[in-house]
C-alpha positions in Angstrom: -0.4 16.6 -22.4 3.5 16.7 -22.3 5.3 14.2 -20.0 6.0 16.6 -17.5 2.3 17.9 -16.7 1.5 13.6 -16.9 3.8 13.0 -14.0 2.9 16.4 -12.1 -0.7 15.1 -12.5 -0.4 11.7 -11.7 1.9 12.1 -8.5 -0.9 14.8 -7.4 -3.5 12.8 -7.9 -1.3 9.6 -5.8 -0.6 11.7 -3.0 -4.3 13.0 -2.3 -5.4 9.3 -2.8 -3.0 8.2 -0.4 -3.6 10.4 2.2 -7.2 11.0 1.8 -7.4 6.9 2.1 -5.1 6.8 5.5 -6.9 10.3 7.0 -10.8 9.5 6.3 -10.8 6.1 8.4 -9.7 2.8 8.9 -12.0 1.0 6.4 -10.6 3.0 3.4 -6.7 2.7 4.8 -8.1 -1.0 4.3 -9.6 -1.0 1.2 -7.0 1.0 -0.9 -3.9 -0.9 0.7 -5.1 -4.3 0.2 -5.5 -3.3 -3.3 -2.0 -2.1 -3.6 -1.0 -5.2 -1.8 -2.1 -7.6 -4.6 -1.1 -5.5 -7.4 2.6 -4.6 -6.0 2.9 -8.4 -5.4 1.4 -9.5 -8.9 3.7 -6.7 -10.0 6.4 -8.6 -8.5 5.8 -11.6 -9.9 5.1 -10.2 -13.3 8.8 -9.1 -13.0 9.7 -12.7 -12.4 9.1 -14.2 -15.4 12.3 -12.0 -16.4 14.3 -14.0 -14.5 13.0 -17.1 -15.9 11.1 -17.8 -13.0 7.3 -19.2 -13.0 6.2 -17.9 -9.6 3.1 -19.6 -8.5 1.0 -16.6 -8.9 -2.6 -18.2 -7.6 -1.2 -19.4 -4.3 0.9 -16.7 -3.9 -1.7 -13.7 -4.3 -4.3 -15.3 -2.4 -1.3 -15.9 0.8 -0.4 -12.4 0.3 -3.8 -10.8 0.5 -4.5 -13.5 3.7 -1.4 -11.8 5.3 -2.8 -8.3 5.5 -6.5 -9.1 5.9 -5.2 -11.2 9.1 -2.8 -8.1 10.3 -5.4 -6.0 10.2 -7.9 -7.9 12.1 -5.0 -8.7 14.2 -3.8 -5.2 15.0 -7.2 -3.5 15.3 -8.4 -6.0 17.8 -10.8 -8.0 15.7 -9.1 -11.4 16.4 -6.7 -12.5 18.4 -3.3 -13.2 17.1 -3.3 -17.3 16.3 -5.5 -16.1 13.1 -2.1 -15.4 11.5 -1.3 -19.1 12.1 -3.1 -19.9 8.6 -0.3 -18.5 6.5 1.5 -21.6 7.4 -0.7 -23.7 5.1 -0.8 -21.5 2.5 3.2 -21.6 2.7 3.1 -25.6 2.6 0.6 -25.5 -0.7 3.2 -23.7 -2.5 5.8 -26.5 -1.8 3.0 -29.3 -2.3 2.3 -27.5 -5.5 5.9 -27.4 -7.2 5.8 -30.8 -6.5 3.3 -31.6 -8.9 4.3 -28.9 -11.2 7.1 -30.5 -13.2 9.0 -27.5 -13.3 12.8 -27.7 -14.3 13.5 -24.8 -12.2 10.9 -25.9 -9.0 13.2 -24.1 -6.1 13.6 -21.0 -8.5 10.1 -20.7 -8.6 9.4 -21.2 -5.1 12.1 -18.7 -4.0 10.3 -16.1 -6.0 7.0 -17.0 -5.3 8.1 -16.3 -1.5 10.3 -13.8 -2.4 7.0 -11.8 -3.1 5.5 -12.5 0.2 8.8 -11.3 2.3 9.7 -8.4 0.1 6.3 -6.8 -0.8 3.5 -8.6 1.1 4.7 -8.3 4.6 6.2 -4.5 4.6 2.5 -3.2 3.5 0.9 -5.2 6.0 2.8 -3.9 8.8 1.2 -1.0 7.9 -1.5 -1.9 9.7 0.6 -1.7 13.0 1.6 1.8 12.0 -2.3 2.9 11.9 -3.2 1.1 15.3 -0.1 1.5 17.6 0.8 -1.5 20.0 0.5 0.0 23.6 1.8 -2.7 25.2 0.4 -6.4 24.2 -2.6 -4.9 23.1 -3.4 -2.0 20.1 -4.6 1.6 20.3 -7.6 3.0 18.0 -7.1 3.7 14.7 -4.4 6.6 14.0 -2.9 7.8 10.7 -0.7 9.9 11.9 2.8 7.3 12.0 2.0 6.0 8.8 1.5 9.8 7.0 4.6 10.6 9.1 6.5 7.8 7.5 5.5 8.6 4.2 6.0 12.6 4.7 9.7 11.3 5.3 9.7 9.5 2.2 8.9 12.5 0.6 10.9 15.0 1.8 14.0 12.7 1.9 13.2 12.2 -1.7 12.8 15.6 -2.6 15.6 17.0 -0.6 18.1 14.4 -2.3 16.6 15.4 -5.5 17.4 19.2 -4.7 20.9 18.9 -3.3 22.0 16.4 -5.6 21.4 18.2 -8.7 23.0 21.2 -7.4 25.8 19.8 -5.3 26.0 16.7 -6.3 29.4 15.2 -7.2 30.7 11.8 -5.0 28.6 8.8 -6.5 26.8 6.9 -3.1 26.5 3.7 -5.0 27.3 3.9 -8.6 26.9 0.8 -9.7 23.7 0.2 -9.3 22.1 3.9 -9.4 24.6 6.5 -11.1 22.6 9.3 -10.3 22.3 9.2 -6.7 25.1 11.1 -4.5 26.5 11.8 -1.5 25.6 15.0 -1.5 22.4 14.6 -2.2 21.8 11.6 0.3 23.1 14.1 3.3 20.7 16.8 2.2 17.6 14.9 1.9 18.5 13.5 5.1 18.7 16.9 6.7 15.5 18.0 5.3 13.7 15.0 6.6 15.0 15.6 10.1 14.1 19.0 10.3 10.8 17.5 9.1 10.5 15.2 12.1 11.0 17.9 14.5 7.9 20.1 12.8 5.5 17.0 13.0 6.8 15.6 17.1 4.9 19.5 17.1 1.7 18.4 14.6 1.7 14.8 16.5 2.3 15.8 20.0 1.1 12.2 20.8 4.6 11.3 20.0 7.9 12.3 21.6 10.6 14.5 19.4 13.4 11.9 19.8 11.0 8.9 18.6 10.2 10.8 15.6 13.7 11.9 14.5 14.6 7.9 15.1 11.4 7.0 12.7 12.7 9.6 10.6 16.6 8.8 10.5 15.2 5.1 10.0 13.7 5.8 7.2 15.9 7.5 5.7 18.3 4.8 5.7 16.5 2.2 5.0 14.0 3.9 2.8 17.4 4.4 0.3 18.5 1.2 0.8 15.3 -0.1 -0.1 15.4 2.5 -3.4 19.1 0.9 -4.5 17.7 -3.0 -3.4 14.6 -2.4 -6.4 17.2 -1.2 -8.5 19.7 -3.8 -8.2 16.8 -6.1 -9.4 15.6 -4.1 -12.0 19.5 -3.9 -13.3 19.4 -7.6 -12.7 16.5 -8.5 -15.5 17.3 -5.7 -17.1 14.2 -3.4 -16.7 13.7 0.2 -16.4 10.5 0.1 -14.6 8.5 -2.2 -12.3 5.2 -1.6 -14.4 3.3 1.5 -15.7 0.8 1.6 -13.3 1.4 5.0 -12.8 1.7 7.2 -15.8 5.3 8.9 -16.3 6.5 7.3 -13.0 6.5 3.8 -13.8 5.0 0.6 -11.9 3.6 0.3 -7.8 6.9 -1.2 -6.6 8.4 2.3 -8.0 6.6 4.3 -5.6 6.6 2.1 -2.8 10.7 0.5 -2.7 11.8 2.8 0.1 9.1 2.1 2.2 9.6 -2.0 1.5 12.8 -1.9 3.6 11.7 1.0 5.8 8.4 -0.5 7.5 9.7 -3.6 8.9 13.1 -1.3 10.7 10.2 1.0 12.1 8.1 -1.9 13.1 11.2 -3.3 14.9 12.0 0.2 16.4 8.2 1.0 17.7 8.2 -3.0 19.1 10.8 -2.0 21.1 10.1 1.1 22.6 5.8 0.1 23.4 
C-alpha cells in the first residue's frame, strides 16, 4: 500500500468513526471522545519533553479525563454544575506535587502540565455542550447535529483552502510559520464553508441560517488560527508531526488543532445567543 491509498484509507476510516460515534448516541459520542481526550493530551505532553519540560503526566491525565467526564454529566443533566468544582483539587495537587519534585525547571513543568488541560482538555470537553444545547440555564437532549456541523466546516474549509490554494494560490497568509498556506486559498475555503452553512440551516432546520453562517464563519477563523497556533509549536521543538497516531496524517492533535481554538469561540457564541 502506497502512501497515498494509507492516507485515503485512514482519513476514511476517521471520518466514519467520528461520525458514526457522534450520530449513533450519546454513550458512544462519550466513549470515543474521552478516549481521544486522554490520548490528544498524553500526545501533548509527549511533545513536551521537546521543550525540556517534565509535565506531570499522572495528575495531569487523570484532571483531564475528570474535566470531560464532569461536562458531560454536567451538560446532559446528570449532576448539577458544582461537580466541576473538583478540578480545583486536582489543579492544587499539581502545584503540591512540583513542590516535592525537585525539578530545576518546576514552573516550566507546571505551565505545560496546564498548558495541556487549557489547550487540549477543555476544547474537547466543550463538546459535550455542542451535543446537548443549553436552552436557557438548563440543557436539551442529546443532538449531534452542532457538533457534525462544526466538523463539516472543518472539512470543507480545509478542503476548499486546499483547492483554491493550489490553483490560485500566490500571497503567503502567514509565512513564517506555515509557507504553504495562502490568501487565496484561506478566502476560498472560507467561501466554500459558508455556502456549506447555508445547505445544513436547510438539513438542521432546528437552527436559524444566520446562527449557522456565524458558527461557520467562526470556525473558519478560529479553526485556522488554531491550525497556524499547532504549528508554531511544532516549529518551536522542531517537529513535523504531533504523533503517528494516524497513519500518513500524523498524530491526534493533527487532526484536531482547528477545532482546539474553534470550540471554545462557538461555545462563547451559542452562550450568548441561548
Amino acid at each position: 500500500m502506497n502512501n497515498l491509498q494509507q492516507r485515503t484509507l485512514t482519513g476514511i476510516l476517521f471520518v466514519c468513526t467520528l461520525v458514526g460515534s457522534i450520530a449513533i448516541g450519546k454513550w458512544t459520542f462519550f466513549v470515543l471522545f474521552i478516549l481521544i481526550s486522554y490520548l490528544a493530551t498524553n500526545e501533548f505532553y509527549h511533545l513536551a519533553y521537546k521543550a525540556k519540560a517534565r509535565p506531570n503526566r499522572k495528575i495531569g491525565i487523570a484532571t483531564s479525563i475528570y474535566i470531560f467526564i464532569s461536562f458531560f454529566l454536567v451538560a446532559s443533566g446528570m449532576v448539577p454544575s458544582k461537580v466541576t468544582l473538583g478540578i480545583i483539587p486536582l489543579i492544587v495537587g499539581l502545584f503540591v506535587y512540583e513542590l516535592y519534585r525537585d525539578s530545576k525547571v518546576p514552573f516550566l513543568n507546571l505551565a505545560f502540565t496546564l498548558l495541556g488541560l487549557v489547550y487540549v482538555t477543555t476544547p474537547l470537553a466543550l463538546f459535550n455542550f455542542f451535543v446537548f444545547p443549553p436552552e436557557g440555564e438548563a440543557y436539551a437532549a442529546y443532538s449531534p447535529y452542532l457538533l457534525m456541523g462544526i466538523f463539516i466546516f472543518i472539512w470543507t474549509n480545509d478542503s476548499g483552502a486546499y483547492l483554491f490554494g493550489s490553483q490560485f494560490g500566490k500571497h503567503k497568509l502567514f509565512e513564517r510559520i506555515s509557507p504553504k498556506k495562502t490568501w487565496e486559498g484561506s478566502i476560498g475555503g472560507g467561501v466554500m464553508t459558508m455556502i456549506a452553512a447555508v445547505v445544513l440551516s436547510y438539513l438542521f432546520p432546528q437552527y436559524k441560517m444566520v446562527d449557522m453562517l456565524v458558527v461557520a464563519l467562526i470556525t473558519v477563523v478560529a479553526g485556522t488560527l488554531g491550525d497556524l497556533v499547532e504549528s508554531m509549536f511544532k516549529r518551536s521543538i522542531d517537529v513535523k508531526d504531533s504523533g503517528s497516531f494516524f497513519p500518513g496524517h500524523g498524530g491526534l492533535l493533527d487532526r484536531f488543532d482547528s477545532v482546539i481554538l474553534a470550540a471554545p469561540m462557538v461555545y462563547f457564541y451559542i452562550r450568548l445567543i441561548s
